[in-house]
C-alpha positions as CSV (number, residue, x, y, z in Angstrom):
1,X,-14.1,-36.2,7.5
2,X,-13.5,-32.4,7.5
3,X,-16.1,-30.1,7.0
4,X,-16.5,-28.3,3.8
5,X,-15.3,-24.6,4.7
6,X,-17.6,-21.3,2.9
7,X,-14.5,-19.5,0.9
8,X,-14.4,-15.8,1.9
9,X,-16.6,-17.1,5.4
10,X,-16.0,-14.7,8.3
11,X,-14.1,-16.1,11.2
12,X,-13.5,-14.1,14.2
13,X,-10.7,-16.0,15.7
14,X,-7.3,-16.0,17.6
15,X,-4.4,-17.1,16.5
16,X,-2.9,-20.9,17.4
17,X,0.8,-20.2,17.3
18,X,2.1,-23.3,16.6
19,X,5.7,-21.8,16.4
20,X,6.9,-23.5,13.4
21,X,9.8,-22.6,11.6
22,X,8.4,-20.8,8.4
23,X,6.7,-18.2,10.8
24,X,9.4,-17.6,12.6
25,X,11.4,-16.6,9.5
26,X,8.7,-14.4,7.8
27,X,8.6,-12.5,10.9
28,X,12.2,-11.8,11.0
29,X,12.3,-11.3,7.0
30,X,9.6,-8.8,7.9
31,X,11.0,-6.9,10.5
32,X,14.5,-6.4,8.2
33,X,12.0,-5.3,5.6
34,X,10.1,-2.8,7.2
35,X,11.9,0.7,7.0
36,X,10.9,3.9,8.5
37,X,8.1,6.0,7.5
38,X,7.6,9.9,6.5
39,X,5.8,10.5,9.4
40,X,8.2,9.1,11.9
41,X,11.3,10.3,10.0
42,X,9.8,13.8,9.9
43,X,9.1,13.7,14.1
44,X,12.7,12.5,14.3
45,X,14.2,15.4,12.4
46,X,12.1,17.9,14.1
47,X,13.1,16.7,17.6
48,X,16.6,16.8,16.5
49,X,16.7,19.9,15.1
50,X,14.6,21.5,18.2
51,X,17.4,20.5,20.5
52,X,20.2,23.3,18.4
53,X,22.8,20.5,18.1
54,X,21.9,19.9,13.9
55,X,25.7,20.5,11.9
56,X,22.8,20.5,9.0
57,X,23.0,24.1,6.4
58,X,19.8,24.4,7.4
59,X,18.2,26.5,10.3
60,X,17.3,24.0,13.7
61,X,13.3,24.3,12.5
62,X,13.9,23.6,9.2
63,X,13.6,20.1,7.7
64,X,13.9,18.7,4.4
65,X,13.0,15.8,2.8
66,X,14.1,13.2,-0.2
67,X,11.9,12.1,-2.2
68,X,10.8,8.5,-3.0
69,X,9.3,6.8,-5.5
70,X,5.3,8.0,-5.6
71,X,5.6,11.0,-3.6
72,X,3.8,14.0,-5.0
73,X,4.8,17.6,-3.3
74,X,1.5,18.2,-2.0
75,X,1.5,15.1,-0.6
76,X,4.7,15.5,1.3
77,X,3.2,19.6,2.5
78,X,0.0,17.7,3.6
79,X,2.2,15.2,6.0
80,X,4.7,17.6,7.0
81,X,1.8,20.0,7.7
82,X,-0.3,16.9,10.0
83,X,3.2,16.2,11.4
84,X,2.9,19.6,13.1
85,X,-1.0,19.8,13.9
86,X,-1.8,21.7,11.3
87,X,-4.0,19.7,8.6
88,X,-4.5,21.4,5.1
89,X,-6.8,21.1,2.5
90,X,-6.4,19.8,-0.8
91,X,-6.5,23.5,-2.1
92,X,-4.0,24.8,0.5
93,X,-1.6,22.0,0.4
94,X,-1.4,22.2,-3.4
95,X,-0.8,26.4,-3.0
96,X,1.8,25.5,-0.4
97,X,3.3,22.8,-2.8
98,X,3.8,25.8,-5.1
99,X,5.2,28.3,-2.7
100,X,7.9,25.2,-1.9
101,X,8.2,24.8,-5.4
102,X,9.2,28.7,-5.7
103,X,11.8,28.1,-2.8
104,X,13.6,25.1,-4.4
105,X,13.9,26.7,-8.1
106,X,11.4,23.9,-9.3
107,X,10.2,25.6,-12.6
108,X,7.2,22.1,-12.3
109,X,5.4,21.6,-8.5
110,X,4.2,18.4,-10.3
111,X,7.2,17.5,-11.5
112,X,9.9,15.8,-8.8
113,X,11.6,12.8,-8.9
114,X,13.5,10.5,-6.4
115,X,16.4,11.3,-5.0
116,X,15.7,14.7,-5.4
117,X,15.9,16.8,-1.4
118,X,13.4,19.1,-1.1
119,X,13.5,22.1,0.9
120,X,11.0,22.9,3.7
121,X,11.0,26.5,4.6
122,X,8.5,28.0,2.9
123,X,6.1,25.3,5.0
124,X,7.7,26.8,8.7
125,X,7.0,30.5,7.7
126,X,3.4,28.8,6.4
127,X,3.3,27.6,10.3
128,X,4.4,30.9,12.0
129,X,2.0,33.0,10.1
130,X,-1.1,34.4,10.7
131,X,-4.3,33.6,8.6
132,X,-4.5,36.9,7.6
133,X,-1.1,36.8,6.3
134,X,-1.1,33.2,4.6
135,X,-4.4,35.0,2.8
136,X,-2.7,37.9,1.4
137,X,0.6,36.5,0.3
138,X,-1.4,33.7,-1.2
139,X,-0.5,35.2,-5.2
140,X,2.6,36.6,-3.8
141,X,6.2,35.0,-4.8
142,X,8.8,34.8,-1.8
143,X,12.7,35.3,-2.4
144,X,14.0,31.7,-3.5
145,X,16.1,29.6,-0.8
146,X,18.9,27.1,-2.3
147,X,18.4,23.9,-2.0
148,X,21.0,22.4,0.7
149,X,24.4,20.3,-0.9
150,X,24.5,17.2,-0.5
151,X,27.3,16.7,0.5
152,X,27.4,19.3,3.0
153,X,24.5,17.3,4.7
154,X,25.9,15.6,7.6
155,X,24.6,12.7,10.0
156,X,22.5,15.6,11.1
157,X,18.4,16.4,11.1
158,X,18.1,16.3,7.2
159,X,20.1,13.1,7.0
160,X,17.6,11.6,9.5
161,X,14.5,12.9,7.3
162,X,15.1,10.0,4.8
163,X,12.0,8.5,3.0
164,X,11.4,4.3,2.4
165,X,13.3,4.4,-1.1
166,X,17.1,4.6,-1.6
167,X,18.2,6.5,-4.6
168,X,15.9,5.7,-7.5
169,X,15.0,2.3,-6.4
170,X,11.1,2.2,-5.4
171,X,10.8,0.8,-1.4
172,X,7.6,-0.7,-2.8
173,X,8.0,-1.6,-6.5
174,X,4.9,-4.4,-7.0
175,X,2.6,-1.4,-5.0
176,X,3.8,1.7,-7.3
177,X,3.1,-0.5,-10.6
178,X,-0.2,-1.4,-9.3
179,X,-1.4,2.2,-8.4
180,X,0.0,3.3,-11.7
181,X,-1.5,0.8,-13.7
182,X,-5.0,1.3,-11.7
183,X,-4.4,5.2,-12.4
184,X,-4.0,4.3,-16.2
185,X,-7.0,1.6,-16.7
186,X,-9.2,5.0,-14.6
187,X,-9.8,2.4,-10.9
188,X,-8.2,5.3,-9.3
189,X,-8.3,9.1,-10.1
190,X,-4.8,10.6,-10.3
191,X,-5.1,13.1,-7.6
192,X,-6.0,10.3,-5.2
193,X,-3.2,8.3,-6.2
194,X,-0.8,9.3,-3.5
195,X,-3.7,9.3,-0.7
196,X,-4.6,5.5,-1.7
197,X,-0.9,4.7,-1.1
198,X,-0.8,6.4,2.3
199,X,-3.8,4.6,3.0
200,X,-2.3,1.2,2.1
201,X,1.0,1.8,3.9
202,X,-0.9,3.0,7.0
203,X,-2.9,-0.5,6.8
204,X,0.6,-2.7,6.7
205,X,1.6,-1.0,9.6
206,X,-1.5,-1.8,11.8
207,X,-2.2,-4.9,10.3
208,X,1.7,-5.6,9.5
209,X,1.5,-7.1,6.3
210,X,3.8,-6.1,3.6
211,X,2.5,-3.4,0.9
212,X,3.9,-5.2,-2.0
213,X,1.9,-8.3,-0.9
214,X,-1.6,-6.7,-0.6
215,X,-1.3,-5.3,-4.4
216,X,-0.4,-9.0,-5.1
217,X,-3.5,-9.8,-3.5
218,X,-6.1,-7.3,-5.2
219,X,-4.6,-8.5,-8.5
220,X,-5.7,-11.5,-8.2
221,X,-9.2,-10.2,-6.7
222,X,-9.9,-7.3,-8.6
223,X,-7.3,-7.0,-11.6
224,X,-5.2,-4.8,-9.3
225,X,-7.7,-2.0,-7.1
226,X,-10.7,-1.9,-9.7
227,X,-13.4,-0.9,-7.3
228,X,-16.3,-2.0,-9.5
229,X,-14.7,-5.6,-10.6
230,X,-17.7,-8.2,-9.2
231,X,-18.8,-11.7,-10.1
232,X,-22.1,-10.8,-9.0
233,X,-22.1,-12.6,-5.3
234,X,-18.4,-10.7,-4.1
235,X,-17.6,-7.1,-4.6
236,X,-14.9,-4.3,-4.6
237,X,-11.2,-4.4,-4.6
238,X,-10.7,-7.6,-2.3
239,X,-14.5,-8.9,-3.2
240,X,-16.6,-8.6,-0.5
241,X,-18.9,-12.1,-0.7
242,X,-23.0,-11.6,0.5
243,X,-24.2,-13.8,3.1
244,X,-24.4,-13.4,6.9
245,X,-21.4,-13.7,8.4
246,X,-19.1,-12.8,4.9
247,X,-17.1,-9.9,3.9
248,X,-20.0,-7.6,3.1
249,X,-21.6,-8.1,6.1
250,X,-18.5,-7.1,7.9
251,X,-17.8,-4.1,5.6
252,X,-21.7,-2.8,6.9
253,X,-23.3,-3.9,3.5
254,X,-25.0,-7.3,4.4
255,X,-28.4,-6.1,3.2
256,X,-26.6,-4.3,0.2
257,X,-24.1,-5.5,-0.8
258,X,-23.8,-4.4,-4.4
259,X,-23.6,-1.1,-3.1
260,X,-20.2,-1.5,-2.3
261,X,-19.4,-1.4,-6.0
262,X,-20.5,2.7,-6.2
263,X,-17.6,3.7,-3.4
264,X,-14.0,4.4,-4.1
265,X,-10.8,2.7,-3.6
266,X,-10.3,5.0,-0.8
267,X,-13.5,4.5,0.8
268,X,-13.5,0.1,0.1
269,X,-9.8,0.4,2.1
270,X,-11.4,1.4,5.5
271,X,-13.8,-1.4,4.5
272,X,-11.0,-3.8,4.0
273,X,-9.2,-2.4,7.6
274,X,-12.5,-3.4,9.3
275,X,-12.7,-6.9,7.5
276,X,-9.2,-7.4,8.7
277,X,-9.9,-6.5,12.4
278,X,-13.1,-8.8,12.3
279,X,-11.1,-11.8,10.9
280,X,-8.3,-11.1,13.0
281,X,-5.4,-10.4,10.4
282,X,-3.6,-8.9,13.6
283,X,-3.2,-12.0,15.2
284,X,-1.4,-13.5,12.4
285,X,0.8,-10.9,12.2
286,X,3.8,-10.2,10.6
287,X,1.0,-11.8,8.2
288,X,2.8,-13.5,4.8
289,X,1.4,-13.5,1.8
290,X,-0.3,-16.4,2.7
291,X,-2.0,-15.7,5.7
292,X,-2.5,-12.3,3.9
293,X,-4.7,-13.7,0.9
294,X,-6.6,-16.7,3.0
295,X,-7.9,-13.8,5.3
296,X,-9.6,-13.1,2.3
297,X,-10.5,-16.0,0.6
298,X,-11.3,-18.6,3.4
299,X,-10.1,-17.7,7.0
300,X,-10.4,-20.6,9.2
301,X,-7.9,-22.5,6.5
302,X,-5.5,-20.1,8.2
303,X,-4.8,-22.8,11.4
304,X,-3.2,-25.5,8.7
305,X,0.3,-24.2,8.7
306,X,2.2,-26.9,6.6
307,X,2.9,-25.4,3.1
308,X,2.7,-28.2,0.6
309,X,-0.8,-29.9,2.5
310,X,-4.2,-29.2,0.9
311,X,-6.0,-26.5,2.2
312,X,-10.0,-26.9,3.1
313,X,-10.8,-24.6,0.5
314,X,-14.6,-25.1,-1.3
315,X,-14.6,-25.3,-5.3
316,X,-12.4,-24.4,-7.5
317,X,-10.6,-21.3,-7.8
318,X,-9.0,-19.5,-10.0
319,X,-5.8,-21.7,-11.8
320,X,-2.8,-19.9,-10.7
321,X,-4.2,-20.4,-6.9
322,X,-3.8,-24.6,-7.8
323,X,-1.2,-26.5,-7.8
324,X,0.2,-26.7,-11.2
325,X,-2.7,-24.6,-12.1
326,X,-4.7,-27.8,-12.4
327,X,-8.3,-26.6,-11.1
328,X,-8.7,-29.9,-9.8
329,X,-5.5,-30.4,-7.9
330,X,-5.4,-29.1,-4.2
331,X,-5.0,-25.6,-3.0
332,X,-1.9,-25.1,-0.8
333,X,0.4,-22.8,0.7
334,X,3.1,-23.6,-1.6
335,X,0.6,-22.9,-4.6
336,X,-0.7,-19.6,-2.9
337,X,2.7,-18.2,-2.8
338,X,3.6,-19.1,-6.6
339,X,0.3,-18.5,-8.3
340,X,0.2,-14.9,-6.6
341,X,3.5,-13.9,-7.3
342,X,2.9,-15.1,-10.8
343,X,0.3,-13.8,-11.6
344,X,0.9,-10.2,-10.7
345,X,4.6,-10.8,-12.7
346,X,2.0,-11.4,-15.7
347,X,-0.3,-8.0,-14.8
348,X,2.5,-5.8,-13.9
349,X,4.9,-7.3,-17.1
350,X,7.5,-7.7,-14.4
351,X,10.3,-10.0,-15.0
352,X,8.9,-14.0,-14.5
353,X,10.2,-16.2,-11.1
354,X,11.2,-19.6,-11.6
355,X,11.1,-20.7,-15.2
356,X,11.1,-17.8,-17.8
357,X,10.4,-19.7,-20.8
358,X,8.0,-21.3,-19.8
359,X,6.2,-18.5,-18.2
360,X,7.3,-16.4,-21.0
361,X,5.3,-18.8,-23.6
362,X,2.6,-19.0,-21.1
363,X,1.4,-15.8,-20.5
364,X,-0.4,-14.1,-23.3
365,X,-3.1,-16.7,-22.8
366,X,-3.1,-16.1,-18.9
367,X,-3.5,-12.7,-19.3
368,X,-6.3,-13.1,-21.0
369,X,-8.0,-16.1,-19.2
370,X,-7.7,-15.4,-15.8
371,X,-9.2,-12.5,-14.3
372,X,-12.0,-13.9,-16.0
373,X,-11.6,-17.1,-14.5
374,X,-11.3,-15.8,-11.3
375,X,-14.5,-14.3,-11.6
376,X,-16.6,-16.9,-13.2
377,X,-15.5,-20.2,-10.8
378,X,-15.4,-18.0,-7.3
């Protein structure tokens, strides 16, 4: 008889490769996924351009950048201003934002959209100026630069300074509808917006999961990043569970662990990076969707690989995790992998997989049953 496994249980463990074919192809689905970030795309230019050989319009230290879907222009001057050792604060990278604004004609520093290249300059002569200096031209406007052709833009240092996105098409579409929609129901605050996003993207990469796939995950824990959604035993965005040896206690808040509900998003994410180090995520990695949300919900049922065998999951959970949403029908890889990507097609309004009818005629009433059934059963 197996053992009844503790949902959400910490398990320190390693991972038994059993080498069977679905991980095999999720890794190499995930590796043609994965594209290259800001911050390596930024080094890249900058080492091309320091070597004089750029056919770019602009000058060998200049870089410039297009934008993608969820970039705000102080977010961009705060990583182009790390990317050289210089880091800014929120006041100085939103007064550089505007002095970049000035030297690209944007009449709105709020207002860019993807697609759209953005000259640099103003940040190198923000670099090769003195304190003094950056203090007393602070309120003063510089002469305007053009922004570079495109199609004068060769295979040179600004082609290589590409973000994630192509065009107007979103690198990370479930992840921008999430953080928009938490902006919108007040989980997040709008000026943190774009530092949650670089948190979560810096947290596939050392974790390597797939972006989309954690906002899949906290809409099915926390209607999608609300830091304050609990069922009274878990808390926060991925609910931490009490208990010895559960999330909370892994998070630092096994004697409190309510108090987890009065920190931000931003603060529960370095929570959730040192729940994933505890229970290994790493080892599983590049983690699927599956592996992604049992890390949460029960760890050890990680080891059965098969995807349609029922997993040792305690009690019921919420319907969409069931097969056929049947709360007492197994839980299996299979049904992971469906009811997640359901249900966040149901949140988000995104368009339904499989069946649309049926889905379509199902989901006011999942809407408005589930995130309270995932509460009330966990």
């Amino acid at each position: 008889m197996n053992p009844v496994i503790d949902p959400k249980a910490l398990v320190k463990t390693s991972h038994i490769n059993l080498n069977h074919l679905q991980t095999q192809l999720r890794a190499q689905s995930y590796g043609q996924s994965t594209g290259v970030g800001f911050q390596r795309a930024l080094t890249q230019a900058q080492q091309m351009g320091a070597g004089g050989n750029s056919t770019s319009i602009l000058g060998p230290q200049t870089a410039s950048v297009s934008v993608q879907s969820g970039d705000t222009l102080s977010g961009i001057v705060r990583q182009f201003m790390a990317s050289s050792g210089k880091n800014v604060s929120q006041t100085e990278s939103m007064r550089l934002a505007q002095e970049v604004a000035r030297g690209n004609n944007l009449a709105n520093a709020n207002l860019i959209y993807p697609g759209q290249r953005i000259n640099l300059s103003a940040l190198q002569q923000a670099l090769n100026a003195s304190p003094a200096d950056v203090q007393n031209t602070a309120g003063m406007s510089k002469p305007t630069t053009p922004s570079p052709n495109p199609a004068q833009t060769g295979v040179a240092a600004t082609a290589q300074v590409q973000l994630e996105a192509r065009g107007n098409v979103s690198a990370h579409p479930v992840l921008d509808k999430t953080l928009e929609r938490a902006v919108t129901k007040g989980f997040i605050p709008p000026h943190e917006k774009q530092a949650v996003m670089d948190k979560i993207l810096q947290l596939s990469k050392e974790h390597k999961f797939k972006p989309d796939d954690f906002a899949r995950l906290t809409l099915m824990e926390s209607d999608g990043m609300n830091p304050r959604s609990t069922n009274n035993r878990c808390h926060g965005i991925i609910q931490f569970c009490d208990g010895p040896d559960r999330g909370a206690a892994s998070a630092g808040f096994g004697q409190n662990p309510r108090a987890i509900l009065g920190h931000s998003v931003l603060q529960q994410l370095d929570m959730v990076s040192k729940y994933f180090d505890d229970t290994g995520l790493k080892n599983f990695g590049p983690a699927g969707l599956d592996d992604l949300y049992l890390t949460v919900l029960t760890p050890a049922a990680r080891n059965e690989p098969r995807t349609d065998v029922s997993l040792n999951i305690a009690g019921p959970q919420a319907p969409y995790l069931h097969v056929n949403r049947d709360t007492k029908a197994p839980i299996t890889r299979a049904s992971i992998l469906q009811g997640l990507h359901q249900n966040a097609n149901d949140r988000l309004g995104l368009k339904a997989e499989g069946n649309p009818a049926a889905a379509a005629a199902r989901a006011q009433a999942i809407r408005v049953s589930a995130y309270q059934a995932n509460n009330e059963i966990r």
